[in-house]
C-alpha positions in Angstrom: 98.9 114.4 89.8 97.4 114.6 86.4 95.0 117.0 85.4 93.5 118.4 81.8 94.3 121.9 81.7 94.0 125.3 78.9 96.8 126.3 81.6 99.7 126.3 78.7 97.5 127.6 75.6 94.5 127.2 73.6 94.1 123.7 73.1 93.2 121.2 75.5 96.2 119.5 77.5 97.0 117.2 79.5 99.8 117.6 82.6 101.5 114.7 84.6 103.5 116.5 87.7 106.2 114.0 88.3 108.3 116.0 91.2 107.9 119.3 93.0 110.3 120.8 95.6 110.0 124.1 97.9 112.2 127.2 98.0 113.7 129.3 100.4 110.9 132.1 100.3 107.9 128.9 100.7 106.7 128.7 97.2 106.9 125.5 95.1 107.7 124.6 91.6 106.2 121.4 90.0 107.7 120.0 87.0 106.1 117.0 84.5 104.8 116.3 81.5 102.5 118.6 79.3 100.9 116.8 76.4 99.4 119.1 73.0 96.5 117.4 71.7 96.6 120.1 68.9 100.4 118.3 67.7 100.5 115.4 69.9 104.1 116.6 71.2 104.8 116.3 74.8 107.1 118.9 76.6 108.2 119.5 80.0 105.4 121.5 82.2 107.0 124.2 84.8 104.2 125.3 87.5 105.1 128.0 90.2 102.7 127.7 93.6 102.9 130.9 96.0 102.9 129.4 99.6 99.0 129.3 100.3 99.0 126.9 97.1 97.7 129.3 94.0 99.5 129.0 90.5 101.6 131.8 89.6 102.1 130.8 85.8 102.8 127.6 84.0 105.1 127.6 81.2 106.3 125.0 79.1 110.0 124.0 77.8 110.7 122.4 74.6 113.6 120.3 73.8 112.3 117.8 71.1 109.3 116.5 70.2 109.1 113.8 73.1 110.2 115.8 76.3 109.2 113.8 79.5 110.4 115.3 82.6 111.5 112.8 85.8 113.5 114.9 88.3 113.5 118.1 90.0 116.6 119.5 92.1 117.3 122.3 94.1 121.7 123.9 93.2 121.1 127.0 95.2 118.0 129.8 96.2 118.0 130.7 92.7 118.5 127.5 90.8 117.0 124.3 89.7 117.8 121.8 87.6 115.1 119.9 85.4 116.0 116.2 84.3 114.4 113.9 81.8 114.3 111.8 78.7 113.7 113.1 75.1 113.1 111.3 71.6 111.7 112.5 68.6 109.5 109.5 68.8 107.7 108.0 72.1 109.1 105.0 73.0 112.6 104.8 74.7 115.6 106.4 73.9 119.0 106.9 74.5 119.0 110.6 74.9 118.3 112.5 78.2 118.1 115.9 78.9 119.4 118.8 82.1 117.7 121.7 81.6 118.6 124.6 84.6 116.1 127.4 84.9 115.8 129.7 87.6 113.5 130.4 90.7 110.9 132.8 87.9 111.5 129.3 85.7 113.7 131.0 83.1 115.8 128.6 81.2 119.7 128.8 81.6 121.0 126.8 79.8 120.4 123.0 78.4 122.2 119.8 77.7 121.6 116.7 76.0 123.6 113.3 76.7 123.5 110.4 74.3 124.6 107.2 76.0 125.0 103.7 74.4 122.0 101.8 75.9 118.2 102.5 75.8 117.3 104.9 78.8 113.7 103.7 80.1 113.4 106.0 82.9 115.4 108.1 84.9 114.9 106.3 89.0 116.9 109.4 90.7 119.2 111.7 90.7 121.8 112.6 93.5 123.3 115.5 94.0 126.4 115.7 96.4 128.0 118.2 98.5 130.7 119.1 95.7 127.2 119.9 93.4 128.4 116.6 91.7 125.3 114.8 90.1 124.5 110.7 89.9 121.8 109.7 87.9 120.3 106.4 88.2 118.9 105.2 85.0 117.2 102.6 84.2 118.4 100.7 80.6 117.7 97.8 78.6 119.1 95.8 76.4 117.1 95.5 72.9 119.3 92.3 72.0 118.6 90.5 75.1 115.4 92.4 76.5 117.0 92.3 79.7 116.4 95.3 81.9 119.3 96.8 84.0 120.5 99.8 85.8 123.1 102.0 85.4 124.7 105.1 86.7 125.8 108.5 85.1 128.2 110.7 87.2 128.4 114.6 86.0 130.3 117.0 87.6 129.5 120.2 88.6 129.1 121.8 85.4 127.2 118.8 84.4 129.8 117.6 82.1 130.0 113.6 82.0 132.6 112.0 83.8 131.4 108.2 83.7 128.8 106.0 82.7 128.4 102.7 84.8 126.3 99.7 83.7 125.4 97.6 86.7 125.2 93.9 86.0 123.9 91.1 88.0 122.9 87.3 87.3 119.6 88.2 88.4 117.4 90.8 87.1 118.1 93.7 89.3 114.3 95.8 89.8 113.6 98.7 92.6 117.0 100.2 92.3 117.5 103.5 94.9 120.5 105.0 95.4 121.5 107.5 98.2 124.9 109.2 99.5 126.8 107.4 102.6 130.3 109.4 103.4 132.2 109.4 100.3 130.3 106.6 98.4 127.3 106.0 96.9 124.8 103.2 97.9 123.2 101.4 95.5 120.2 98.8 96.9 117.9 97.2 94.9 115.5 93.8 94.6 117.2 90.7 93.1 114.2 89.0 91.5 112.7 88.7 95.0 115.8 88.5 97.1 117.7 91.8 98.4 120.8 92.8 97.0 123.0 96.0 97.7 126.7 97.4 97.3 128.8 100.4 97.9 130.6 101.9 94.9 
């Protein structure tokens, strides 16, 4: 949803909730996109709903001066783990950002990853039963202006083990990824046609 808000200060902003999940206890925490008008810098907007659906508090969490927040997950009762892009400019980047906060929306701790290709948005992340994270990015190619996926795997203390880049003859669009076993699924749209495979 987006809505203009004074919800995270004086001046007039404007919020883009991009994912929201539930706790244990029934409340919900909404994460997005908070824009300043007052500096033009956007940050990532944390919103905590009791269970009948009032705000609690908003706050907002700034890692550079382009912060735009994709992904919410749920490690345990009392953790959560915010993902998203950041530049210092607003265009894409190659930089993305983890930030874990608890269930009051406290930050933990944050981390920034650099990878070699432009990161245009961030399709999903996967978290598996070792806590394990993939993250399906999508990427592009300033040379060629081709658009492509890849995949990030962190492990459980979200240090980077691998970065894959996905390559097809076709331009592959609609990319979802989802856990089967011991694999990971990767299905997409193949200019029109369907194509999938197991890594």
């Amino acid at each position: 949803t987006e809505v203009l808000s004074t919800g995270f200060g004086d001046t007039l902003n404007w919020t883009n909730n991009t994912d929201a999940q539930m706790l244990e206890s029934g409340s919900l925490i909404a994460v997005g996109t908070n824009r300043d008008f007052s500096d033009n810098n956007f940050d990532i907007s944390v919103a905590k709903y009791n269970p009948t659906g009032t705000l609690l508090f908003g706050k907002r969490i700034d890692i550079d001066a382009h912060d735009v927040a994709s992904n919410l997950q749920i490690v345990n009762s009392n953790q959560l783990l915010i993902t998203g892009i950041t530049n210092q400019i607003l265009s894409a980047g190659n930089q993305l950002f983890i930030v874990r906060i608890d269930s009051q929306v406290n930050v933990l701790e944050s981390y920034r990853y650099s990878i070699e290709f432009e990161i245009q948005r961030i399709e999903k992340v996967l978290q598996m039963p070792d806590s394990s994270l993939f993250l399906l990015l999508q990427c592009l190619d300033s040379i060629f202006e081709k658009s492509f996926p890849c995949i990030l795997k962190l492990d459980k203390n979200l240090n980077p083990l691998w970065l894959q880049k996905i390559m097809t003859i076709k331009e592959l669009n609609g990319t979802d990824l989802e856990a089967r076993n011991n694999n990971i699924l990767l299905s997409g749209n193949l200019e029109s046609e369907t194509d999938s495979g197991v890594y």
